[in-house]
C-alpha positions as CSV (number, residue, x, y, z in Angstrom):
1,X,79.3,24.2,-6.6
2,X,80.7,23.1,-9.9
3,X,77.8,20.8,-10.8
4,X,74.8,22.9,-9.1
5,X,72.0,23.2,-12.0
6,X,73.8,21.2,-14.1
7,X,72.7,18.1,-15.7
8,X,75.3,15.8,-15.8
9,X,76.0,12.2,-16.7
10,X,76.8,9.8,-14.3
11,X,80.4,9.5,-13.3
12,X,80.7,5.5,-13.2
13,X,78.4,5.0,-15.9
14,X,80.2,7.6,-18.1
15,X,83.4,5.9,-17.1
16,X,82.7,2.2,-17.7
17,X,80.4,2.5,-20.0
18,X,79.5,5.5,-22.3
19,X,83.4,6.3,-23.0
20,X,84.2,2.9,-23.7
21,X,81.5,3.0,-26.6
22,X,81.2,7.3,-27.6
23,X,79.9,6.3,-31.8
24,X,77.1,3.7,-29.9
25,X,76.4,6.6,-27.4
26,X,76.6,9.7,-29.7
27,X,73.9,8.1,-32.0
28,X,71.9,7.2,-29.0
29,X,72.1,11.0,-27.5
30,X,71.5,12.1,-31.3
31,X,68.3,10.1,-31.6
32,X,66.9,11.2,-28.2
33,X,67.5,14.9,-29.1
34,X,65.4,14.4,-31.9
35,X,62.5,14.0,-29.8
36,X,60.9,17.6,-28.0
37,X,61.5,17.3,-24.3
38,X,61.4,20.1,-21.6
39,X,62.3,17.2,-18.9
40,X,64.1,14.7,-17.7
41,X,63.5,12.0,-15.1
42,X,67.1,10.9,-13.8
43,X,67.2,6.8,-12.5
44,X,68.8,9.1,-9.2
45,X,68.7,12.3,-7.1
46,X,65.5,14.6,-7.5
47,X,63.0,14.4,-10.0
48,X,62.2,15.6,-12.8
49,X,65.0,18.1,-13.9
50,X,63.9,20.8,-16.3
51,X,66.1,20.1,-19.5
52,X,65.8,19.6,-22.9
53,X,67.6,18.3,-26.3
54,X,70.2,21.3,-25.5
55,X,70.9,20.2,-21.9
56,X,71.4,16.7,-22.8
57,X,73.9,17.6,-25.9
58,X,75.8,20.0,-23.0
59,X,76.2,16.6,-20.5
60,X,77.5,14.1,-23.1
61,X,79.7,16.8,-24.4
62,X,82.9,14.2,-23.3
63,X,81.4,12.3,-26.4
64,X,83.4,15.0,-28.3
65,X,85.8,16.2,-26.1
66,X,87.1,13.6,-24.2
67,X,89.1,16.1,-21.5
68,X,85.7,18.0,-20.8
69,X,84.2,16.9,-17.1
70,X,82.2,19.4,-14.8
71,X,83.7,17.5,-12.0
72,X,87.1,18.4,-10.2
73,X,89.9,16.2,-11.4
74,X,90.7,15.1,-7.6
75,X,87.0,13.9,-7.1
76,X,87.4,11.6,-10.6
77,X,91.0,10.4,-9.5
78,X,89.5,6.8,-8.5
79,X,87.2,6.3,-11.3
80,X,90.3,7.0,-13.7
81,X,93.0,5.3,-11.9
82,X,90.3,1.9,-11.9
83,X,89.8,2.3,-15.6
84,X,93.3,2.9,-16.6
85,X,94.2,-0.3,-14.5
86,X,91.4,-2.4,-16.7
87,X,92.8,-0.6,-19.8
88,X,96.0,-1.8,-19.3
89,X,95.0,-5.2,-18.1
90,X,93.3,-5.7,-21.5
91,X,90.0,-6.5,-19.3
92,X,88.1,-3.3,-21.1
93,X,88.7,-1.6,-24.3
94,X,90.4,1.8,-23.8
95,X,88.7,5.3,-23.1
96,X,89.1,8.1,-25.5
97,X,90.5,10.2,-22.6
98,X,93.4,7.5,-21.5
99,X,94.5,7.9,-25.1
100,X,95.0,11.6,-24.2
């Protein structure tokens, strides 16, 4: 499995919300990794995950590289045809992968 192990950032919520606003959500990760932290207690799934300041950089990595996602493109196909379709109806600022 792609994501098995993994920690990894929401798909919805990095679609909507974190890629809408990456300087707001890189300074946010930035502070947080600051902090010394062995785990991490998701809102979802199983509890806690064993991660740390390195793990949390790895999962927001689409901060900096905006084509980076552990998931397969087919699976996110939905998500990015929904935000394009806001983009382009000026609902929602654009994402720093539909400028790709």
């Amino acid at each position: 499995d792609v994501i098995s192990g993994k920690l990894i950032v929401s798909p919805v919520v990095r679609t909507f919300i974190y890629e809408r606003t990456p300087d707001e959500t890189r300074d946010w990760i930035r502070r947080i990794c600051q902090w010394k932290f062995r785990k991490i207690i998701p809102a979802h799934l199983d509890a806690p995950v064993a991660a740390g300041p390195a793990e949390l950089q790895e999962a927001f990595k689409f901060l900096d590289v905006p084509t980076s996602n552990p998931l397969p493109e087919g699976d996110m196909g939905p998500l990015n045809a929904i935000s394009k379709l806001l983009t382009l109806s000026r609902l929602v600022p654009p994402r720093a992968a539909d400028l790709v």
